[in-house]
C-alpha beads as a LAMMPS data file, in Angstrom:
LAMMPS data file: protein, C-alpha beads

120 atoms
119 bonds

1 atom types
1 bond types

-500.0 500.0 xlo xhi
-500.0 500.0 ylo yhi
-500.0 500.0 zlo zhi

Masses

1 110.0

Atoms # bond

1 1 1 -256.936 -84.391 177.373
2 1 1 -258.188 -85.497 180.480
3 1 1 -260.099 -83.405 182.982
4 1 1 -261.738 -83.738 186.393
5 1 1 -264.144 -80.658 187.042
6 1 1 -264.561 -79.930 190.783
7 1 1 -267.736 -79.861 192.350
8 1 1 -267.865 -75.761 192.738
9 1 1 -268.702 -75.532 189.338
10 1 1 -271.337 -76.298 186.603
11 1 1 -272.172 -79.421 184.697
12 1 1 -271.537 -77.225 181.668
13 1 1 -267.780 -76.784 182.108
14 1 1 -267.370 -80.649 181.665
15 1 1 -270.353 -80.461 179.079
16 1 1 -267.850 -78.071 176.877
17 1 1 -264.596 -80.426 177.068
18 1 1 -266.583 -83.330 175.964
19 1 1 -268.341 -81.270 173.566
20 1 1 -264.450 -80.022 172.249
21 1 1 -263.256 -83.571 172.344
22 1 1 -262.158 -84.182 176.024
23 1 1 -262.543 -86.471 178.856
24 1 1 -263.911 -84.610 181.648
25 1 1 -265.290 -86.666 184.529
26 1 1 -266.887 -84.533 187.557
27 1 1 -266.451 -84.603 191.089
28 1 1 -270.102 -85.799 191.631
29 1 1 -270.315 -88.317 189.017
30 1 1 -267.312 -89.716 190.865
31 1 1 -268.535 -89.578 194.104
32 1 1 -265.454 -87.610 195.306
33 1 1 -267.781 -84.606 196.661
34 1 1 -266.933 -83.062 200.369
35 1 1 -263.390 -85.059 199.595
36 1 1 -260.622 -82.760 201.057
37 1 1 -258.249 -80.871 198.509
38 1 1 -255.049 -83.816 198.968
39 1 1 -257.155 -86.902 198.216
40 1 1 -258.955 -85.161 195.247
41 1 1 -255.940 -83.948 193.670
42 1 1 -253.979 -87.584 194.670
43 1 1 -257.110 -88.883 192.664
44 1 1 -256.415 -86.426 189.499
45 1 1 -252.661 -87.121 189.638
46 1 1 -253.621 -91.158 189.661
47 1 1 -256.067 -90.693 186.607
48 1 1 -253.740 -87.953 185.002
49 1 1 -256.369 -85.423 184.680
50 1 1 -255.832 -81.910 184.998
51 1 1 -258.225 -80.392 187.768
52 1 1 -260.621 -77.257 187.165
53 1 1 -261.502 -75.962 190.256
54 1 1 -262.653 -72.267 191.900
55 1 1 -260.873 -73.272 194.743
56 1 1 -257.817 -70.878 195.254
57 1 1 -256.021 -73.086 197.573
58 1 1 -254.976 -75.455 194.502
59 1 1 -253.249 -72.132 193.309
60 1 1 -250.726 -71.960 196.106
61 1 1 -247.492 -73.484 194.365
62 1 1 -245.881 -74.921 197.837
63 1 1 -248.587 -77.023 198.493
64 1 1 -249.722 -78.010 195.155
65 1 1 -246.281 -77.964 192.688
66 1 1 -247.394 -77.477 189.281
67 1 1 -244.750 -79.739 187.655
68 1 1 -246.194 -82.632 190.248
69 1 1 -249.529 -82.816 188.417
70 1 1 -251.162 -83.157 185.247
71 1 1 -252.142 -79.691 185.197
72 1 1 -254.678 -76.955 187.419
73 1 1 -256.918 -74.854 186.476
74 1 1 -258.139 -72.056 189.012
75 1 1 -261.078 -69.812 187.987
76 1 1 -260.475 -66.987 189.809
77 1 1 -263.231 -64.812 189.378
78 1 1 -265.633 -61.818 190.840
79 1 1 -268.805 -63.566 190.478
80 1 1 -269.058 -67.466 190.869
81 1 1 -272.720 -67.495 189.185
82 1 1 -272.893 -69.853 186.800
83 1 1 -273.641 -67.933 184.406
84 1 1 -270.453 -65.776 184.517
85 1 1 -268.430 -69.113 185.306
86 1 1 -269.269 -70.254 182.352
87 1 1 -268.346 -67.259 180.379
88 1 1 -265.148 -67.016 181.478
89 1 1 -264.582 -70.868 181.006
90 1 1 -265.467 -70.074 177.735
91 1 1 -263.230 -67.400 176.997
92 1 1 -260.148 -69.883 177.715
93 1 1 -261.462 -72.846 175.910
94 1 1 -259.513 -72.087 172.596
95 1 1 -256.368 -72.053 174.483
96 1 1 -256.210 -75.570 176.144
97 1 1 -254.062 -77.369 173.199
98 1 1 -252.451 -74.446 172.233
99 1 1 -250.949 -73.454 175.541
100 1 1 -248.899 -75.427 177.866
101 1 1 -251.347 -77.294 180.460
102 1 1 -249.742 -80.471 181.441
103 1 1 -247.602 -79.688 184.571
104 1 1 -248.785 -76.033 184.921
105 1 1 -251.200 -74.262 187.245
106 1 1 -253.873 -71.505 185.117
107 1 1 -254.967 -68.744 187.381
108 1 1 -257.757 -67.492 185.006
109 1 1 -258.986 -64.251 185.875
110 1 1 -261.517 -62.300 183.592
111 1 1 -259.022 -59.833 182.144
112 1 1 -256.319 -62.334 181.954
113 1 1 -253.976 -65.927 182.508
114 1 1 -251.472 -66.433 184.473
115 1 1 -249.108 -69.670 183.714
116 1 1 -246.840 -71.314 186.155
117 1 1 -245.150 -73.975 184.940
118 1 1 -242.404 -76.762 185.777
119 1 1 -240.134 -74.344 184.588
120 1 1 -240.902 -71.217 186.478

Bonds

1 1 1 2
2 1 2 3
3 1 3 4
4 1 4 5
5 1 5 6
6 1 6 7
7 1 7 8
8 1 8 9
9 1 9 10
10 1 10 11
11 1 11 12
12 1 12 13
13 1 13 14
14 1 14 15
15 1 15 16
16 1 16 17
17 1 17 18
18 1 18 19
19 1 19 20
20 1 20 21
21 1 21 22
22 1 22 23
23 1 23 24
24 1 24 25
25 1 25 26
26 1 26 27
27 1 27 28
28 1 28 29
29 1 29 30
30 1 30 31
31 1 31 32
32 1 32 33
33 1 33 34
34 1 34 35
35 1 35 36
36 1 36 37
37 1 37 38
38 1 38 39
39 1 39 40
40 1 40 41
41 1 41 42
42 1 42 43
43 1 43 44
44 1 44 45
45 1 45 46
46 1 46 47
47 1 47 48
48 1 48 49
49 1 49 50
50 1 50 51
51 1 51 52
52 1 52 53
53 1 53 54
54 1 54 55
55 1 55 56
56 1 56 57
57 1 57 58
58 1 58 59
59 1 59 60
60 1 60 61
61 1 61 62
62 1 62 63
63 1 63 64
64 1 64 65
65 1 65 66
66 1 66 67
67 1 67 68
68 1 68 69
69 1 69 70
70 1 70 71
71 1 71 72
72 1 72 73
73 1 73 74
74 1 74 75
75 1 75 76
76 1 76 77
77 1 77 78
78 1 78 79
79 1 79 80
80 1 80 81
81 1 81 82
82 1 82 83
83 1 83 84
84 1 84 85
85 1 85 86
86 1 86 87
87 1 87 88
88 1 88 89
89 1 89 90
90 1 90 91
91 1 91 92
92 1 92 93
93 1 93 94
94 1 94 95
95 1 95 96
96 1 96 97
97 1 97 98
98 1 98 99
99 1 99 100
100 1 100 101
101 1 101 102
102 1 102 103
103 1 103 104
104 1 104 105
105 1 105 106
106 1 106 107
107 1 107 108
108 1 108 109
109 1 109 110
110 1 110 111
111 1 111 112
112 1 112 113
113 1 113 114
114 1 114 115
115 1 115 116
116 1 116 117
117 1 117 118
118 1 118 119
119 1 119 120
């Protein structure tokens, strides 16, 4: 799979996909940093890459339509340290393959996922 991580969180989220077998490009290596939300999600949507973001306004479903993308994932958390980021990244990583990603938005909480998809 293809991801673009967004440039709120660690180098060790896209560090993990690679390590798991994905393509993850980051914002910064891209040179999309400071870009506002439409142009970098245009940019995922052109490279078919699913975004991973903490940014909560790629959760809202009116503006951002799941089943228009390759996929979003919103870490929704208490802390943003990277540490804890990281953690909870973590805790999902098993699931992307095994759950549905491509056009459907993860809310990803620490106690749980949320799933909209192009059928909801």
């Amino acid at each position: 799979m293809y991801f673009k991580i967004d440039e709120n969180l660690p180098i060790e989220i896209s560090e993990m996909l690679t390590n798991d077998g994905h393509d993850a490009k980051t914002v910064n290596e891209q040179r999309l940093q400071g870009v506002k939300d439409p142009v970098l999600i245009d940019v995922c949507k052109s490279e078919n890459r699913v975004l991973v973001t903490l940014d909560t306004d790629f959760s809202d479903i009116r503006a951002y339509p799941p089943h228009e993308f390759s996929g979003i994932i919103v870490l929704r958390v208490g802390s943003q340290s990277k540490q804890h980021v990281t953690k909870v990244f973590q805790s999902i990583l098993s699931l992307i393959g095994s759950e549905p990603l491509k056009q459907h938005l993860w809310i990803v909480e620490e106690s749980r996922i949320r799933i909209r998809g192009k059928d909801d």
